[in-house]
KOLSELO-412802 format. One line per field, with one value per residue (C-alpha): residue number from 1; residue in one letter; y, z, x. Coordinates in steps of 0.02 Angstrom, whole numbers, always signed. Example, Ala and Ser with C-alpha at 12.3 -4.5 7.8 and 13.67 -1.06 7.14 Angstrom:
resi [1_2];
resn [a_s];
y [-225_-53];
z [+390_+357];
x [+615_+684];
This chain:
resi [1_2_3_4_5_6_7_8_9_10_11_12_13_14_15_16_17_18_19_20_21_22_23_24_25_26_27_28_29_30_31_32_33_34_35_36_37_38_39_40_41_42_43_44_45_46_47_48_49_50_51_52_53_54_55_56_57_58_59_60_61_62_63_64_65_66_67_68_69_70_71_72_73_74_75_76_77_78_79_80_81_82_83_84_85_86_87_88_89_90_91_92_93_94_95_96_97_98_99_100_101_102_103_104_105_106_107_108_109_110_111_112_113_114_115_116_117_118_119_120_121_122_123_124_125_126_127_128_129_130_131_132_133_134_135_136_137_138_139_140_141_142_143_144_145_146_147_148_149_150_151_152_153_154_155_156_157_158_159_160_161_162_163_164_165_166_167_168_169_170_171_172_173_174_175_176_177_178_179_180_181_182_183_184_185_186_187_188_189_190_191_192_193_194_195_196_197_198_199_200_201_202_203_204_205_206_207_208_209_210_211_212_213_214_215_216_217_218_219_220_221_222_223_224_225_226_227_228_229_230_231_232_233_234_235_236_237_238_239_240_241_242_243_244_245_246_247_248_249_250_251_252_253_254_255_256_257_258_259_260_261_262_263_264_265_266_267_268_269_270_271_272_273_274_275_276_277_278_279_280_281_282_283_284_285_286_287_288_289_290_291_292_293_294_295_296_297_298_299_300_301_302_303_304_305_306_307_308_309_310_311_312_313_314_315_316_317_318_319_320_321_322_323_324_325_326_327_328_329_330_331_332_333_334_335_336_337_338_339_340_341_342_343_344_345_346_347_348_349_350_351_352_353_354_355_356_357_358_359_360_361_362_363_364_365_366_367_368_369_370_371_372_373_374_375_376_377_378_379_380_381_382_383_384_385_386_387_388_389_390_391_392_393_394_395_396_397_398_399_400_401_402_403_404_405_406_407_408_409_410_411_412_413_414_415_416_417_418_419_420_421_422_423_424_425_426_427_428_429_430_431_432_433_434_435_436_437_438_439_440_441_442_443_444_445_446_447_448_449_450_451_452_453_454_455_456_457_458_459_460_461_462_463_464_465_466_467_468_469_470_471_472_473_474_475_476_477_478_479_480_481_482_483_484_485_486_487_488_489_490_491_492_493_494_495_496_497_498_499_500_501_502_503_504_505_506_507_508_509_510_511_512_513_514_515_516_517_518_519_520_521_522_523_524_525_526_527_528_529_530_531_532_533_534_535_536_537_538_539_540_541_542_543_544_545_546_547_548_549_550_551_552_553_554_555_556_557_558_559_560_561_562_563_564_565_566_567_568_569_570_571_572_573_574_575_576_577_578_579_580_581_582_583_584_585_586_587_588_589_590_591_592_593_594_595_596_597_598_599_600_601_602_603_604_605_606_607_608_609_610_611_612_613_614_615_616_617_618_619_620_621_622_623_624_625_626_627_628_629_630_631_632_633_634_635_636_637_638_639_640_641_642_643_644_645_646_647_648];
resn [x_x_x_x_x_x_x_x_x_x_x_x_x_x_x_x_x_x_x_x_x_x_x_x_x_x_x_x_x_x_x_x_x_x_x_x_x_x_x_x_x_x_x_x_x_x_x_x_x_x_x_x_x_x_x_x_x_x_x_x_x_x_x_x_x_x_x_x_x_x_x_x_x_x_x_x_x_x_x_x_x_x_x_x_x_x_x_x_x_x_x_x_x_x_x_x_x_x_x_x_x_x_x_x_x_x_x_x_x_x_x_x_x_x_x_x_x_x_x_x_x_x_x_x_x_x_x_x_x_x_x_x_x_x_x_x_x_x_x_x_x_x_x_x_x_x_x_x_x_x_x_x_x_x_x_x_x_x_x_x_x_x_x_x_x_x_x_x_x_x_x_x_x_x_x_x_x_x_x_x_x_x_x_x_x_x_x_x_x_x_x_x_x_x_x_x_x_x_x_x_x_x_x_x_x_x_x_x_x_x_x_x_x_x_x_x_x_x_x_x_x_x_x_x_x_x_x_x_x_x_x_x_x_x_x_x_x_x_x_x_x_x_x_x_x_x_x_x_x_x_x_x_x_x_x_x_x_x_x_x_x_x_x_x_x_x_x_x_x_x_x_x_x_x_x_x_x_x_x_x_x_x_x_x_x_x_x_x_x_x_x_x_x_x_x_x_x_x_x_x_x_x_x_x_x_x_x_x_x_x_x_x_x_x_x_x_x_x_x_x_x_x_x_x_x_x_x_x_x_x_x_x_x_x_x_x_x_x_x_x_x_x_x_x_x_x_x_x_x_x_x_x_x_x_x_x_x_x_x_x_x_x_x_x_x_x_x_x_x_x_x_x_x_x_x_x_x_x_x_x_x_x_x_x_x_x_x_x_x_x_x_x_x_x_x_x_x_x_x_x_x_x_x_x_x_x_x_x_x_x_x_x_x_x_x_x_x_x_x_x_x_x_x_x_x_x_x_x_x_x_x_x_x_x_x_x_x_x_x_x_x_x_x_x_x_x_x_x_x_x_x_x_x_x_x_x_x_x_x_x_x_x_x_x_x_x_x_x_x_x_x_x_x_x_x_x_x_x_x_x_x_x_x_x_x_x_x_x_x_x_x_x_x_x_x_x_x_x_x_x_x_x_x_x_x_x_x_x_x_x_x_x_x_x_x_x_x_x_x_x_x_x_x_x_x_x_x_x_x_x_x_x_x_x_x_x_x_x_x_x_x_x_x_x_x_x_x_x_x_x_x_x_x_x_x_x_x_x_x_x_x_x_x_x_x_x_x_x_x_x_x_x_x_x_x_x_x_x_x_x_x_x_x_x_x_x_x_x_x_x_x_x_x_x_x_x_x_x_x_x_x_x_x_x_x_x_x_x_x_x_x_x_x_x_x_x_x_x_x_x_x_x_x_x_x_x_x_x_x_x_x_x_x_x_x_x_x_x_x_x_x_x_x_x_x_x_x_x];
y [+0_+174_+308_+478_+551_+728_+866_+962_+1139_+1227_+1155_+1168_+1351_+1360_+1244_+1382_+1532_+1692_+1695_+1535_+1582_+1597_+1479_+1325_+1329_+1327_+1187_+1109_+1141_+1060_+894_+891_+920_+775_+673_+687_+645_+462_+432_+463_+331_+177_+44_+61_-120_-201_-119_-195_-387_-513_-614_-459_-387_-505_-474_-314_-364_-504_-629_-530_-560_-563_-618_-782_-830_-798_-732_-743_-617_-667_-842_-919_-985_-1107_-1096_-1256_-1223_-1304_-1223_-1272_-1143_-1135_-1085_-1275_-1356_-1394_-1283_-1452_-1503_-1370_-1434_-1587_-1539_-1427_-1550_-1656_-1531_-1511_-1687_-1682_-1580_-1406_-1258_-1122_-1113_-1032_-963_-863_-755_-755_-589_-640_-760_-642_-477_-561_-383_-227_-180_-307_-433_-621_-673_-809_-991_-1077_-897_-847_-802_-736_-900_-1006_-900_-927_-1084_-1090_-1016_-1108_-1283_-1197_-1149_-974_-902_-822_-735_-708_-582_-545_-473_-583_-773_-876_-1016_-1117_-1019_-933_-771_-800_-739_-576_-521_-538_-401_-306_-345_-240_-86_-131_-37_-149_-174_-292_-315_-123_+43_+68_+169_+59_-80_+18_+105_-77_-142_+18_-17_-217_-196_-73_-195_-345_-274_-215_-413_-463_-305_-371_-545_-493_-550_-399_-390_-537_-640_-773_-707_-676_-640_-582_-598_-435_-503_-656_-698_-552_-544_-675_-525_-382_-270_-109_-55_+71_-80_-180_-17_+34_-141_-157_+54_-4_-152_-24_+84_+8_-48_-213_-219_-410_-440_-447_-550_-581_-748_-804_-956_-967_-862_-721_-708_-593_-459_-494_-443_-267_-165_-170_-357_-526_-617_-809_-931_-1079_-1240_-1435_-1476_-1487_-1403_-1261_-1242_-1225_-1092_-993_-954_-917_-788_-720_-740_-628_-495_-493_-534_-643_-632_-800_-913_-980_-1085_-1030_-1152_-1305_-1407_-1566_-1620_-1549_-1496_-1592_-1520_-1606_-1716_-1711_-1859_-1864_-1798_-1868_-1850_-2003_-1980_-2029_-1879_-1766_-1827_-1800_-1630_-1584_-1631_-1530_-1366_-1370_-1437_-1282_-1186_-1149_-1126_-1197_-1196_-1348_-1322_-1402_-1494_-1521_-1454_-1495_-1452_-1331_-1354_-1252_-1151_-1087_-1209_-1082_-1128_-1108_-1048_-1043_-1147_-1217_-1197_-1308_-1296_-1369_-1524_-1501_-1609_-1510_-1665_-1615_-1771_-1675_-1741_-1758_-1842_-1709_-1808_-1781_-1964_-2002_-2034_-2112_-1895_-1889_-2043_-1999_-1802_-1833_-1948_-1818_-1673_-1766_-1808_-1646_-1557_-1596_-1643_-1798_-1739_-1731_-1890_-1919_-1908_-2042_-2029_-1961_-2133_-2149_-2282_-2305_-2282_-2390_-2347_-2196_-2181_-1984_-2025_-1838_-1726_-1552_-1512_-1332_-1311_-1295_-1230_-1064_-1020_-1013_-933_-733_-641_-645_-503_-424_-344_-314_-385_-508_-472_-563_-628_-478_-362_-430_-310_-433_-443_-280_-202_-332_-462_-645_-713_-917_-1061_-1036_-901_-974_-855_-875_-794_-841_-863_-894_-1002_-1114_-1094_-1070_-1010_-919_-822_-814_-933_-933_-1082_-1203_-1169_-1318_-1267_-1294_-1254_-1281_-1418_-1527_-1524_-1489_-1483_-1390_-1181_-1174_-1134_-1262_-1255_-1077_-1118_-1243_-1302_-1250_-1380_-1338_-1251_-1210_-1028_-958_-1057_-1031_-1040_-1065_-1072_-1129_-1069_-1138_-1036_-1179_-1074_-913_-919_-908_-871_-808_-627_-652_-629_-457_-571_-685_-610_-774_-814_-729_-611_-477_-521_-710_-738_-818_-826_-692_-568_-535_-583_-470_-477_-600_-659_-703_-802_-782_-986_-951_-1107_-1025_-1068_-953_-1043_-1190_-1119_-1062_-1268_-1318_-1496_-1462_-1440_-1585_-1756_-1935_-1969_-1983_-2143_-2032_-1889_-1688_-1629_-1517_-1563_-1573_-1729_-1745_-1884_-1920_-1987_-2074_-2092_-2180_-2154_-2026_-1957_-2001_-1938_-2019_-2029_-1988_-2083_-2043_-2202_-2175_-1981_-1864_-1674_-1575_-1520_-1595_-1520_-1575_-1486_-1337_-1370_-1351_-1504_-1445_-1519_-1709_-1744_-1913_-1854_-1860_-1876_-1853_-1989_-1968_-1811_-1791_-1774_-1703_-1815_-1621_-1573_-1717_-1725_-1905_-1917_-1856_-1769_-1676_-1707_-1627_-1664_-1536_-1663_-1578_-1731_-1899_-1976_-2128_-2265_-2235_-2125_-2263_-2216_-2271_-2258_-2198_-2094_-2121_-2017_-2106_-2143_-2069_-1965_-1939_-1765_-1703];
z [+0_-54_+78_+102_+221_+304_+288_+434_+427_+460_+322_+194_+210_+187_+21_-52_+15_-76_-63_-195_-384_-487_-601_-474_-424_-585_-585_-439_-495_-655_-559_-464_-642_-701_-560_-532_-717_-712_-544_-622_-767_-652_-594_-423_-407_-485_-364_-217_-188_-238_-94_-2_-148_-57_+114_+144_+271_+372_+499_+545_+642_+519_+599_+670_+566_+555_+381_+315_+169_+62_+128_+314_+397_+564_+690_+712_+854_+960_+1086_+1098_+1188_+1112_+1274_+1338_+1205_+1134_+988_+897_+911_+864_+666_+745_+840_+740_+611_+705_+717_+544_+521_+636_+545_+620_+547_+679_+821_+956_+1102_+1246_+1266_+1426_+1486_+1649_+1528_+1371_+1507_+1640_+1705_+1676_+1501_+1450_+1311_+1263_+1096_+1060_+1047_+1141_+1156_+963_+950_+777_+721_+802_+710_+547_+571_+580_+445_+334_+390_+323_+520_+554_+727_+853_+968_+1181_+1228_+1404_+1493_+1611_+1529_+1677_+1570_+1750_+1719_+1886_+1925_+1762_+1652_+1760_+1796_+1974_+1971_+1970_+2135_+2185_+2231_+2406_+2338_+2164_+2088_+1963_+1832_+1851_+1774_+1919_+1861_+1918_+1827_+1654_+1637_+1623_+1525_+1385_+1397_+1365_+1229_+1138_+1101_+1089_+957_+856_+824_+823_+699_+544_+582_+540_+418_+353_+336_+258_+397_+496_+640_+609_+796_+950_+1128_+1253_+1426_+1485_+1593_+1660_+1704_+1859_+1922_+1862_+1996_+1893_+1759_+1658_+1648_+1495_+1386_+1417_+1367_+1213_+1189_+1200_+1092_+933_+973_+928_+751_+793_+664_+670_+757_+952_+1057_+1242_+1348_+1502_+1595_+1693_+1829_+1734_+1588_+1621_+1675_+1538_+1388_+1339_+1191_+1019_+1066_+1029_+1182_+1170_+1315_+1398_+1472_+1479_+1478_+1368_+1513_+1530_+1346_+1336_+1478_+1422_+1243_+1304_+1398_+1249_+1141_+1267_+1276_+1089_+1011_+866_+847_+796_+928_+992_+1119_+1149_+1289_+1282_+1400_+1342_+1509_+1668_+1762_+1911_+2086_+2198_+2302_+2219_+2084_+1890_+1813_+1658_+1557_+1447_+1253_+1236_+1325_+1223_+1061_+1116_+1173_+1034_+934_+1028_+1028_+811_+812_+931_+787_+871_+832_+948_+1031_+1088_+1252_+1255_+1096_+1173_+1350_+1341_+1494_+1638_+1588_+1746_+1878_+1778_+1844_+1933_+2085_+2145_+2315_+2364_+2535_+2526_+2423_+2291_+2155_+1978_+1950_+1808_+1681_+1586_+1502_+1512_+1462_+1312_+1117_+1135_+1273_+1363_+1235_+1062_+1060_+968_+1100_+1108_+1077_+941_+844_+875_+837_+666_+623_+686_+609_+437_+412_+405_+323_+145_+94_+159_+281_+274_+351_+519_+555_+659_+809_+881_+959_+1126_+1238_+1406_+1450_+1554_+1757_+1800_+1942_+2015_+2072_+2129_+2247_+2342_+2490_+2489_+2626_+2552_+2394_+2486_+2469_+2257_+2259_+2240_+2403_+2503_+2524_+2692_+2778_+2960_+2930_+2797_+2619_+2513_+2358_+2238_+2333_+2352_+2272_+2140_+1958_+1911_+2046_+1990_+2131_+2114_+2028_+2032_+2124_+2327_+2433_+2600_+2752_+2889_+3052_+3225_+3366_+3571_+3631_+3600_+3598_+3463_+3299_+3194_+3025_+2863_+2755_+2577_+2513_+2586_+2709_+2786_+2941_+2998_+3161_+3070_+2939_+3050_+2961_+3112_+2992_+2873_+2884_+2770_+2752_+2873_+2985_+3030_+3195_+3247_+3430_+3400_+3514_+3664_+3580_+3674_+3629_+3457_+3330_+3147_+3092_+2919_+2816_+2647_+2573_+2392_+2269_+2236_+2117_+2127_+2119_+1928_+1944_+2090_+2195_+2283_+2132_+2234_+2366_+2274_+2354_+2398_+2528_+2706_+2705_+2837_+3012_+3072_+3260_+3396_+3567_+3480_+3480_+3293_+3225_+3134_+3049_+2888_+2751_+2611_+2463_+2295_+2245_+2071_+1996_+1802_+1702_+1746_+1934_+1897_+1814_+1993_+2008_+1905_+1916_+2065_+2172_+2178_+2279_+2288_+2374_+2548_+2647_+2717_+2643_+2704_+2626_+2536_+2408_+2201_+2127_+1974_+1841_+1687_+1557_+1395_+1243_+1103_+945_+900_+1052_+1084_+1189_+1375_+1555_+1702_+1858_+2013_+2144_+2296_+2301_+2374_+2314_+2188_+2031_+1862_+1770_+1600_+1502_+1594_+1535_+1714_+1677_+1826_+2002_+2077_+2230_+2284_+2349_+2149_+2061_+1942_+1954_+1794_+1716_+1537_+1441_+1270_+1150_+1060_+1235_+1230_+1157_+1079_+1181_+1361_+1423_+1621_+1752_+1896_+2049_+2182_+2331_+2484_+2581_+2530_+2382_+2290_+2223_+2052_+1895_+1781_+1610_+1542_+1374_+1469_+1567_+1745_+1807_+1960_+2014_+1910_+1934_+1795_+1795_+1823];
x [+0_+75_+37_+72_+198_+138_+278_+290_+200_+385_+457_+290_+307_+476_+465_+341_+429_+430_+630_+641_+712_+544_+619_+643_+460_+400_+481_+411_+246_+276_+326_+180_+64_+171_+150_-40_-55_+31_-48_-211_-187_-106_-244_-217_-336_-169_-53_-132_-54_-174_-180_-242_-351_-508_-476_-583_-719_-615_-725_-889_-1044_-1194_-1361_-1324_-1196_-991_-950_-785_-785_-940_-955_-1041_-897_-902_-758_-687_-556_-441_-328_-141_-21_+171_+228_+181_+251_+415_+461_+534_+343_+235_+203_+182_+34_-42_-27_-130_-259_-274_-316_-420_-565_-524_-487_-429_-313_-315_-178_-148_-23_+75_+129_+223_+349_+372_+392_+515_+577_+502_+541_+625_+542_+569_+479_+611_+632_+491_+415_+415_+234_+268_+329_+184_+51_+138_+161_-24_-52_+68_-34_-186_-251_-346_-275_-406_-284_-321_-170_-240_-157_-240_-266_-317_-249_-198_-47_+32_-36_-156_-2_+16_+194_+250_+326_+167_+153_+314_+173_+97_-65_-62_-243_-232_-363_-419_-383_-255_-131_+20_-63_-147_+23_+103_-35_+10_+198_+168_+33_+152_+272_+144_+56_+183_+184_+38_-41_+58_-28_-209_-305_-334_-142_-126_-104_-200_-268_-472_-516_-449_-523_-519_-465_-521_-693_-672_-880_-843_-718_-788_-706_-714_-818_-695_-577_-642_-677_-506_-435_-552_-486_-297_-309_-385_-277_-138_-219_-314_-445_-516_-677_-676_-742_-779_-763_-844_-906_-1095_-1038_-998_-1068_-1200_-1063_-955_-1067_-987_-1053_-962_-882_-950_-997_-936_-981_-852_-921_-947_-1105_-1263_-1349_-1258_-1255_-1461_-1440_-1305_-1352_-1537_-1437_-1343_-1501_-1593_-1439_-1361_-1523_-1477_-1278_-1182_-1135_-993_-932_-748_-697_-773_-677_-644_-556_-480_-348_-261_-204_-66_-179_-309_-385_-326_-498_-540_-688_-770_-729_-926_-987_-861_-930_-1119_-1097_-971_-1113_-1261_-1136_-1150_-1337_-1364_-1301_-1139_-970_-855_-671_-601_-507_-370_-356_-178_-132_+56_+150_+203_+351_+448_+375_+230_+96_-66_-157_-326_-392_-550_-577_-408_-258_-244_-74_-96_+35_+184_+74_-47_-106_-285_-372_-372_-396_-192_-93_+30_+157_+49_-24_-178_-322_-500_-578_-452_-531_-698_-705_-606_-719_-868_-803_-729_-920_-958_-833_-875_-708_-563_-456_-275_-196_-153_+43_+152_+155_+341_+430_+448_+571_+623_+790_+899_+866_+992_+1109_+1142_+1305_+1358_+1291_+1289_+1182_+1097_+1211_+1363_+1294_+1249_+1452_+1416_+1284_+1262_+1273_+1126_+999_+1018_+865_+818_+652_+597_+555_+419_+494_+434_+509_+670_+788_+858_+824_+867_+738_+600_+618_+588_+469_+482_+570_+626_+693_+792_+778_+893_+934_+972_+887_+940_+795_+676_+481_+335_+371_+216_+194_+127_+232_+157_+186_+277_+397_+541_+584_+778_+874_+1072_+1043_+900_+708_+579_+445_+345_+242_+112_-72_-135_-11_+44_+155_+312_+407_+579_+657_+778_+938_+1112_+1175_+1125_+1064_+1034_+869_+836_+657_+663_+488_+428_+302_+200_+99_+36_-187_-255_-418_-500_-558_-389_-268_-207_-128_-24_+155_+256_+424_+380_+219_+277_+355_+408_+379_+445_+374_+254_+434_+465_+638_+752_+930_+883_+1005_+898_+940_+849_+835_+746_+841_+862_+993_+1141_+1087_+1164_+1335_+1411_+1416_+1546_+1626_+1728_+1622_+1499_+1559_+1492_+1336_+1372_+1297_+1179_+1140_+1123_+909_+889_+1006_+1057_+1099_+1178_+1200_+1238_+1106_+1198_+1102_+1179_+1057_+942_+840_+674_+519_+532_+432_+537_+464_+548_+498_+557_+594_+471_+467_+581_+624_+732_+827_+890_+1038_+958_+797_+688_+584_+450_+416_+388_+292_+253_+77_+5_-81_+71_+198_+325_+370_+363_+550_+535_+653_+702_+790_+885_+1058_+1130_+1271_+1309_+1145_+1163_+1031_+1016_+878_+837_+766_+688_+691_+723_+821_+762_+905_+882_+777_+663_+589_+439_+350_+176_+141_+76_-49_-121_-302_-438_-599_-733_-798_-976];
């Protein structure tokens, strides 16, 4: 497109000032008769590219129908998030969902990973947006696009920065200055992405959501205008749409934005879009999470969700006249530290596997959904779908010894200096980070004490309480006070606190700050004088432990600890289970890659190891135990996700 660039008014008058030779603005004057005279005779139709020459109107709500252009167009969706899955996989998946009978994707977009400090952007490797989108497109996939900020998503702090939290008086979700003027910073760069993208611009992306169920918060009523206001202004031009489950749809519905519902059941189906019908009159429908599974909690059951059901209310959604979403099509995993929590009576944290139950496994496997919904939606699409791919192999390795170790003890002395602070900090607020605190992982607290008697505070999550290098037992939600045992002269004290997850969803997203939440106690006397170390566990972590300093497992060993191994692979890699019998609670780490965290309680029991992050050859792996080492690592082929529960 040829556009016009404005001269500033100085410099216009100064073109056509009276001081200029007669004879050189004749001239001028004859180039611009000249020029107006070949502009007039070029076919400006033929100038314009094709490919965009018949994207004018882009996806639009017409009655009850989605028109694409000139022609009714059904959204067949399925959700898969890049940031979940291996980069080496993406066409792999998306391939899948092709061949499955659908014809758009859509994805989140996770602030708190692609905006780690204030300012400062990652859109690269496992982060490329740009590249996922296009990706898309090249597989023949629409994109409908839900760039928050907030995503839910079961993603900690729903995709929110932590570092938001940094201002004690921090309203998230609002047009609270601290947060709106983050919001405009963040969006700036986003969109200068994501506006080439469009449709209209020749790209795939044919919708994009404003916020996310925001009706079932709703804590301010200038805040969804302002998002919808910030996402034009910065030149998105595809329809917009709203999402929201039962509780909050009837707050969600906003004026100028499709309204699109998320549920499970037939029942809430009939209810919803009576509501919508009754609200936006007769506007197209469309389901935008339809939740073909669930998400697990440590302790809690594996919830699954019968590939019969799926199929009969997959069905009811399209006879209903609905387009629909289905979320996940492939969960993937929380890969990391990113897993969300949820606290309503008690605090619950989402496990490493975001497997779903979903029409792919966590690993990309065909499942019973997958077989049934191809065959659904190939019977209605009118023409053969594309084939199915392979699956990627998998194998289980040989069991693997971790034949080196270093307690957290003596890996304080490699570690950057502590934070020193009269008083404890939270994790946000710990000056670290380039003034943007800590965000993931653990922060160890130590100070000493004189006496013994009852310790008390708010520990948020988990807190292991030590006096020296001795466990006495665990702060946490439930349990909010500890005996320190009889002591001779002063003692260190340590507390090693965990961010299990910060809440997703929820009226309490304010109060996700993590570590120690304002004073520790004992015998009711605050303590003071804290070394605090930031235990955040990225990659440049682990370099301060080169080969020197680890040593071979002692007979009995010093918790918490890292363990370190050696996995050999001879041939290609492939696409492995972890299963950790006989440790309790940590994290693994291969080549770097933080695989996520173990717990014994479940439901999880093996973690999933992408064959792409493996090298052929010598591959490093690296445990963090908080209390109990097992004799070996095993591999399966399967994963194991313990006992099951159907859902309602």
């Amino acid at each position: 497109m040829l556009a016009a660039v404005p001269v500033p008014p100085s410099r216009a008058m100064s073109k056509w000032s009276v001081g200029r030779k007669p004879s050189r603005t004749l001239g001028l004057l004859l180039l611009v008769i000249l020029s107006y005279l070949v502009l007039r005779r070029l076919d400006w139709y033929n100038l314009v590219p094709a490919w965009l020459r018949h994207r004018q109107s882009g996806l639009q709500a017409n009655g009850q129908h989605f028109m694409l252009e000139d022609s009714t167009f059904w959204i067949f969706g399925g959700s898969v998030h890049y940031f979940r899955v291996p980069k080496e996989y993406w066409k792999d998946r998306l391939l899948k969902m092709k061949a499955c009978g659908l014809n758009t994707l859509t994805t989140y977009v996770p602030w708190n990973l692609h905006e780690p400090e204030r300012g400062k952007f990652d859109f690269s490797g496992n982060l490329d947006l740009e590249a996922f989108v296009l990706m898309a497109e090249e597989i023949g996939l629409w994109v409908i696009l839900r760039p928050g900020p907030y995503i839910c998503s079961e993603i900690d702090l729903g995709g929110l920065p932590s570092w938001l939290l940094q201002d004690s008086g921090m309203r998230l979700r609002t047009t609270y200055k601290g947060f709106t003027e983050a919001v405009d910073l963040y969006f700036d760069h986003l969109m200068s992405r994501v506006v080439p993208l469009q449709y209209k611009h020749g790209g795939p992306i044919i919708a994009v959501q404003v916020e996310n169920e925001y009706g079932s918060y709703n804590r301010d009523p200038a805040y969804m205008p302002y998002i919808k206001k910030a996402l034009e202004d910065r030149g998105i031009v595809e329809l917009l749409l709203t999402s929201d489950n039962k509780d909050g749809l009837q707050k969600g519905v906003m004026d100028g934005v499709l309204a699109t519902i998320n549920l499970q059941s037939q029942h809430e189906l009939q209810l919803l879009t009576n509501f919508l019908l009754s609200v936006q009159r007769v506007q197209p429908k469309m389901v935008m999470e339809y939740w073909t599974g669930w998400f697990d909690s440590w302790g809690g059951p594996h919830n699954i969700l019968d590939s019969s059901e799926v199929l009969k209310t997959v069905s009811a959604i399209l006879d209903a006249g609905s387009s629909i979403n289905l979320y996940m099509f492939h969960g993937g995993t929380n890969f990391g530290f990113i897993n969300g929590a949820m606290h309503f009576h008690d605090y619950k944290s989402d496990v490493t596997s975001y497997d779903y139950d979903a029409v792919l496994t966590e690993a990309g496997d065909y499942t019973a959904k997958y077989f049934k919904l191809r065959s659904f939606f190939g019977s209605i699409s009118g023409i053969p779908l594309p084939p199915q791919p392979d699956l990627l192999p998998k194998i289980a390795y040989e069991p693997l010894s971790l034949n080196f170790y270093l307690s957290l003890w003596d890996a304080l002395q490699y570690m950057e200096e502590p934070v020193n602070s009269e008083k404890p900090v939270n994790m946000e607020n710990l000056p670290i980070n380039n003034g943007n605190g800590q965000s993931f992982g653990y922060t160890l607290y130590e100070t000493t004490i004189a006496s013994s008697g009852v310790l008390s505070g708010l520990v948020r999550d988990r807190g292991q309480v030590f006096v020296n290098t001795v466990s006495i037992g665990f702060l946490d939600y439930e349990k909010k006070k500890i005996v320190i045992p009889l002591i001779q002269g002063y003692t260190r004290l340590r507390i090693l606190v965990e961010n299990r997850g910060r809440v997703n969803y929820g009226d309490n997203i304010d109060d996700q700050r993590k570590g120690l939440i304002g004073n520790i106690y004992l015998n009711d006397s605050p303590l003071k004088k804290f070394r605090i170390y930031s235990l955040d566990m990225k990659k440049s972590f682990f370099q301060r432990f080169s080969v020197d300093k680890w040593s071979p497992i002692p007979a009995v060993p010093t918790f918490p600890a890292f363990f370190l191994g050696v996995l050999s692979i001879s041939l290609s890699p492939f696409d492995t289970f972890m299963k950790l019998e006989g440790w309790e609670k940590g994290v693994v780490f291969i080549n770097g890659q933080n695989l996520g965290r173990y717990w014994n309680i479940g439901p999880q029991e093996t973690l999933y190891l992408p064959g792409a992050w493996l090298d052929q050859g010598i591959n490093q792996v690296i445990v963090f135990e908080e209390k109990m080492a097992g004799p070996v690592i095993q591999f399966t082929e399967t994963p194991h996700l313990g006992r099951n529960q159907y859902l309602d």
